[in-house]
N, C-alpha and C positions, 0 to 999 in steps of 0.2 A: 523687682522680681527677676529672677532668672531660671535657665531651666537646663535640662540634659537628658539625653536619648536613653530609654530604657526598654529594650527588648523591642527597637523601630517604634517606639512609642514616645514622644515627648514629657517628659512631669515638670512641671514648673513650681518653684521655691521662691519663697520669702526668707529674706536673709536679715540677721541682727540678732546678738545672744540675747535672752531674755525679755524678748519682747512681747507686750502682749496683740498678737492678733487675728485677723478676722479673714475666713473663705469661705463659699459655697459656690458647690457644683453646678447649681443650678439657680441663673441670676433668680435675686427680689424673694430668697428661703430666709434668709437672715433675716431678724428682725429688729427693727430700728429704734434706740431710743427706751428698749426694757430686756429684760433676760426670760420674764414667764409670762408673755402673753395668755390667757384668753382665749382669746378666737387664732387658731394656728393651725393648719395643715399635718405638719410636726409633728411630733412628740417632743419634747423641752426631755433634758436628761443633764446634771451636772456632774461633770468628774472633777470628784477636788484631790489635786496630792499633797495635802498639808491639812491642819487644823483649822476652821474656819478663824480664829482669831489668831493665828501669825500678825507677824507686822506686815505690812501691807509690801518691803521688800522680799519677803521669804513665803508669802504665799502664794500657792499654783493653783489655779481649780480653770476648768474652761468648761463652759456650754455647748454642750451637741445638741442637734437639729436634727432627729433621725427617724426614718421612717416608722421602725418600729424600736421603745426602748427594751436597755438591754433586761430589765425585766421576763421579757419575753422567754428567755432560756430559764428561767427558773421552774418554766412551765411545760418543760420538755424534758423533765427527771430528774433525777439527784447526780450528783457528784459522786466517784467513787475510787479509793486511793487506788493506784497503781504503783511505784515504788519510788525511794526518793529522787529526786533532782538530780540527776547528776550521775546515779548511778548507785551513791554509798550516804547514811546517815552524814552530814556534818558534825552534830555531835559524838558521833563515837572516830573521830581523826586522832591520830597519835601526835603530838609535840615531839619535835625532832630537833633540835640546835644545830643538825650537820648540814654543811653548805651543799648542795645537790643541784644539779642538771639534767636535765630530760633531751631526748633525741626525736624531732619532729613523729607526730602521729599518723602513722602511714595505713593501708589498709590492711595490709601484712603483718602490720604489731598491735593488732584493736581486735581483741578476742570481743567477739559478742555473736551472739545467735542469730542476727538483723541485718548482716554487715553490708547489704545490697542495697536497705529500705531506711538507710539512716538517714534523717529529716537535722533539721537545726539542731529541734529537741530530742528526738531520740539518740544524736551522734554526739551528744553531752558526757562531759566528765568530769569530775571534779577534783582536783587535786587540794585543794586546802579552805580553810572557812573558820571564824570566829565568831563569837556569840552567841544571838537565835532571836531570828526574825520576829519567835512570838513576841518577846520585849522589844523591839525594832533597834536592836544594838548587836554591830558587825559587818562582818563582808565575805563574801563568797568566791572564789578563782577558778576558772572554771577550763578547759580546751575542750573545740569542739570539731567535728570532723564528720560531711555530713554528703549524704550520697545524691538524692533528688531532693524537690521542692516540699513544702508543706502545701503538697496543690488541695487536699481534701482534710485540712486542721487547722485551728488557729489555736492561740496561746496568749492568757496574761499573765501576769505574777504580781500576788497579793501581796510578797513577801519584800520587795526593793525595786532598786531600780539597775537597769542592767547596762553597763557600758562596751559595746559589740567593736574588736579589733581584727578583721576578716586580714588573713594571713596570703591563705588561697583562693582563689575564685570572688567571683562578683556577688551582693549578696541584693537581692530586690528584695525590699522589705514592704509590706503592704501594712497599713497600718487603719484604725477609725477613722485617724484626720487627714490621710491620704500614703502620699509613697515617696520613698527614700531608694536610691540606687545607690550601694557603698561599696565602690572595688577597693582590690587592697591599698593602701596609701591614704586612706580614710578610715572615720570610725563611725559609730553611731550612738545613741542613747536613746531609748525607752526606758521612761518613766511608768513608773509603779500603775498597776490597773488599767494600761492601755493595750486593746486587745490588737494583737500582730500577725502575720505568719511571713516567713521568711524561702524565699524559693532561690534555687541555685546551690550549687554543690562546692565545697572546697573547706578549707582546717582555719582555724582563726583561735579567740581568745576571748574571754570574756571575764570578767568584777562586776559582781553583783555587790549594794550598797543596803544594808536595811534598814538603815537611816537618813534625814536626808537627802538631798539632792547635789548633781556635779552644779559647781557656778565655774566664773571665771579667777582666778586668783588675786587677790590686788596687786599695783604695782608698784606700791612704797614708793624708792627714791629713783626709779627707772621712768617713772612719769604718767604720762596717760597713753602711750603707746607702745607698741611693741609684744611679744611674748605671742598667741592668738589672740586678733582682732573679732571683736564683738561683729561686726560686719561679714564675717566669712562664715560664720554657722549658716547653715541652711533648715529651711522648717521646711513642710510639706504645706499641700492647698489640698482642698475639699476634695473628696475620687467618693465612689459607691460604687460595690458592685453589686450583680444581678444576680437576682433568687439564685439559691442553692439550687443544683438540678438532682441533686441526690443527698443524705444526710450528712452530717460531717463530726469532726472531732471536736469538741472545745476542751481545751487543756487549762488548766489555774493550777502556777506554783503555789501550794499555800502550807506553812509550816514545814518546808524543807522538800514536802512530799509532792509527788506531781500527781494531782486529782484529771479527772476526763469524766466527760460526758458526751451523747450523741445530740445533737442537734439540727433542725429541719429548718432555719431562717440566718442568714448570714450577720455576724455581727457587725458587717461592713456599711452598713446602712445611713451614714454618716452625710445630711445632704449639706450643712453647713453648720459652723461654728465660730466660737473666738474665745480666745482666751489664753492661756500663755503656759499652760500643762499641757508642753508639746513630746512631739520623739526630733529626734534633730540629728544633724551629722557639719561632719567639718574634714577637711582635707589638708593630712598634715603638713601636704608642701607648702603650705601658706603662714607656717610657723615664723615668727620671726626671731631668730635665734642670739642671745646677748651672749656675749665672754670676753674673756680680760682680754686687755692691750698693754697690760701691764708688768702684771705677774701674778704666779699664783693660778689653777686650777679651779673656777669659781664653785660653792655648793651643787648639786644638780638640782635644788629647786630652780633655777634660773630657767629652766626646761621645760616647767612645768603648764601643761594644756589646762587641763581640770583639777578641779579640788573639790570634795568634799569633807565639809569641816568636821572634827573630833570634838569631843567633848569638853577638851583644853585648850584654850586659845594658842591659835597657832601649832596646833599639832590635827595634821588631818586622818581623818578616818580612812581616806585613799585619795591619795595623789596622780595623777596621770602625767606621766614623765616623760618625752622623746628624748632622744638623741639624733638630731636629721643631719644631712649635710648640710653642713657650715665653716666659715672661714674661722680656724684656730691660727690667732696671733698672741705672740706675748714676747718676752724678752729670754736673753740665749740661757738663762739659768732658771726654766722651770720645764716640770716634769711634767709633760701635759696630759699622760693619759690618769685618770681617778688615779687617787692618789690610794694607798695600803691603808683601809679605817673595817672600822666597829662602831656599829651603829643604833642605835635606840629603836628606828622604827625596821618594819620586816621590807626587805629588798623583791620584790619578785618581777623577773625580768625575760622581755619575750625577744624575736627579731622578725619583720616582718620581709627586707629584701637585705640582701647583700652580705656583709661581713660587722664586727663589733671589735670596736678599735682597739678593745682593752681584752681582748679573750681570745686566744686561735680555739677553732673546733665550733664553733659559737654557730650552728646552722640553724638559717629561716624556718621557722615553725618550731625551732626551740624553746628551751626558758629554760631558765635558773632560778634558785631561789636561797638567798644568804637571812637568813633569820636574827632576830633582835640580840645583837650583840657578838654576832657568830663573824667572823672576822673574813674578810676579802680584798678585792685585788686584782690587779694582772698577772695575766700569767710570767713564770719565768721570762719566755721569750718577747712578748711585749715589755716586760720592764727593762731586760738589756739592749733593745732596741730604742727604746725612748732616751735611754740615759746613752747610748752612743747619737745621739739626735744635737745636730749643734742648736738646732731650734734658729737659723739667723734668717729665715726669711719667714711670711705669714704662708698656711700651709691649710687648702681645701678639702676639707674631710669629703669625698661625696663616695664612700665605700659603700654606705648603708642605711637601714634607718631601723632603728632600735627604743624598745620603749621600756617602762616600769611601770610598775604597780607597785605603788609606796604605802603602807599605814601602816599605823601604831599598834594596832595588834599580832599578837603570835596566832599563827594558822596550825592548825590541827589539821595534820595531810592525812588523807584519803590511803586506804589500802592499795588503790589505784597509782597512785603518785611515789609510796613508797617500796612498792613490791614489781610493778608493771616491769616489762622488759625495755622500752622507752626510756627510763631512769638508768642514766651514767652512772654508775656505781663505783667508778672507776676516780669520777672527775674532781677529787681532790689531788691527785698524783698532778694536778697541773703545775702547782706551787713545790713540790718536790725539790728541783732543783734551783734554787733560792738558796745561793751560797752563805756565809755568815761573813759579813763584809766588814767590822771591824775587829781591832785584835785590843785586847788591854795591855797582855808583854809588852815591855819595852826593847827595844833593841837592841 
């Protein structure tokens, strides 16, 4: 186990990707040797996030040990829509092939009516999404920009599982199975039906998955180490907090839309459990990053944190991609930043500090997004830059740290995403001046 300070508070973690295990707050709650005792103090309550017959590697379900279960809120009113997710229908997004840019979300360019009171959830937005959750096929892209804490709401999501890339500010995540402290240079995941509330202000990034879950990648012919180590995720340990002192909000994304209810008993009642349908985090300095020594600019899967698998082997439903600093060696005739391609799966790309070796303009709390087959690149100035690069010694990128959001489907953008003033409208003109560099006359 190990642990780190959160709000002069210690939390302590269990570390190993996919493992499955066991805490409670309060020694001798666990119980030993069955999952539904009988005679128990408890309430027994299972959250499975899979099908009970997966194969025993691909199913999630854990046991909670909690004061009261979550039943209880069923008994405290109906659910009642409020409006979608994000802000806009995912189904009604427009298909766009044009390569596009966004300029960080400030509080200056976020028209909304709340702009003071914006929580995790309510500072949500959605720029693009495929599918529909109700058949559990797709992914959601979401940025978020968020003013105080969710001190008096909490949130699950019927609909996927959320992968959290906090851009600005620290993000204290309190969760059923305990807490997560994720400042930027980390990420997070909560999985599907685990209830959260997230306190601390600042812009970040989020993919949502309505199928499946992230794993780690295999590593073929790279071996059995390297890329992120199974060792370095962190899980949380047992926490409970005390009676509600006043009513509260419970939120459930479900079918795109975001439902609420008022509630008088805290979902956080959580006094021990095990089982391996956790929320987790990892820190991306800990990546261990491969690239040529040889020649040649390798795929950017090589980069890749997480995967969630697609429907076709070998093609993911969303990939989680860095770029961190790292030692770029190769030999004096290659081109080292991405090379000019057209691509199969949709590119969508954020920065979380520093600069992006292959883009000028490219600022922290941005994104781009170059869609399926829609053609990209460096800009002018980076490629006459790299191509005056003799390339003769090895060369330490540590500008910045840059990530993606990879998968196979085309995203249908948000009115948000294509009309907002945020949207560089501009940022094709970057390739403009991109001379025509051979001639067929002869001389």
């Amino acid at each position: 186990m190990n642990s780190t300070k959160s709000s002069g508070e210690e939390i302590i973690y269990q570390s190993g990707f996919g493992n499955t295990f066991e805490s409670e707050s309060i020694p001798n709650t666990l119980p030993k040797g069955r999952n539904n005792p009988r005679t128990i103090k408890l309430y027994t309550e299972q959250l499975s996030g899979s099908a009970f017959t997966q194969p025993r590697s691909l199913n999630f379900r854990t046991w909670l040990y909690r004061r009261q279960p979550g039943v209880i809120h069923n008994a405290q009113g109906d659910f009642t829509s409020e409006h979608f997710f994000g802000g806009a229908d995912p189904a009604a997004g427009i298909l766009d092939p044009n390569p596009m840019r966004w300029s960080p979300m400030k509080d200056d360019n976020v028209d909304d009516d709340d702009s003071n009171n914006r929580t995790f959830v309510t500072g949500m937005h959605l720029l693009g999404a495929s599918g529909d959750p109700a058949s559990k096929t797709g992914i959601a892209i979401y940025m978020y920009l968020s003013q105080q804490c969710m001190a008096n709401s909490y949130m699950y999501n019927s609909d996927g599982d959320f992968l959290i890339v906090p851009q600005e500010g620290t993000l204290e995540i309190r969760t059923e199975l305990g807490r997560l402290r994720v400042p930027p240079g980390e990420i997070a995941v909560i999985p599907r039906g685990i209830v959260f509330a997230i306190d601390g202000s600042g812009r970040g990034y989020v993919v949502e998955v309505y199928k499946g879950h992230f794993v780690l990648p295999e590593l073929g012919p790279i071996g059995s180490n390297g890329l992120a180590n199974g060792r370095d995720f962190q899980y949380p340990t047992a926490w409970i907090e005390s009676d509600l002192s006043s009513p509260a909000t419970l939120y459930n994304k479900f079918g795109s839309r975001l439902w609420k209810k008022t509630i008088t008993t805290t979902p956080f009642n959580v006094v021990a459990w095990h089982g391996n349908h956790l929320p987790f985090k990892y820190d991306l300095s800990k990546f261990c990053a491969v690239n040529s020594v040889t020649y040649d600019h390798l795929d950017p899967s090589i980069y890749t944190v997480l995967t969630c698998a697609g429907d076709e082997p070998g093609t993911a439903l969303c990939d989680f991609v860095i770029f961190p600093p790292r030692w770029m060696s190769t030999d004096s005739n290659t081109f080292r930043p991405p090379w000019f391609h057209r691509n199969t799966m949709t590119e969508f790309m954020g920065l979380i500090n520093g600069g992006y070796d292959a883009k000028k303009g490219f600022e922290p709390g941005g994104a781009s997004l170059h869609s399926c087959m829609t053609p990209h690149g460096p800009d002018s100035a980076t490629y006459d830059k790299a191509v005056a690069d003799p390339c003769d010694a090895p060369t330490y990128f540590s500008g910045g740290l840059a990530f993606m959001f990879e998968t196979s489907h085309m995203l249908r953008l948000s009115e948000y995403a294509l009309e907002h003033a945020c949207r560089e409208k501009d940022y094709s003109l970057c390739w403009e001046d991109l001379p025509a560099r051979f001639s067929t006359e002869q001389d």
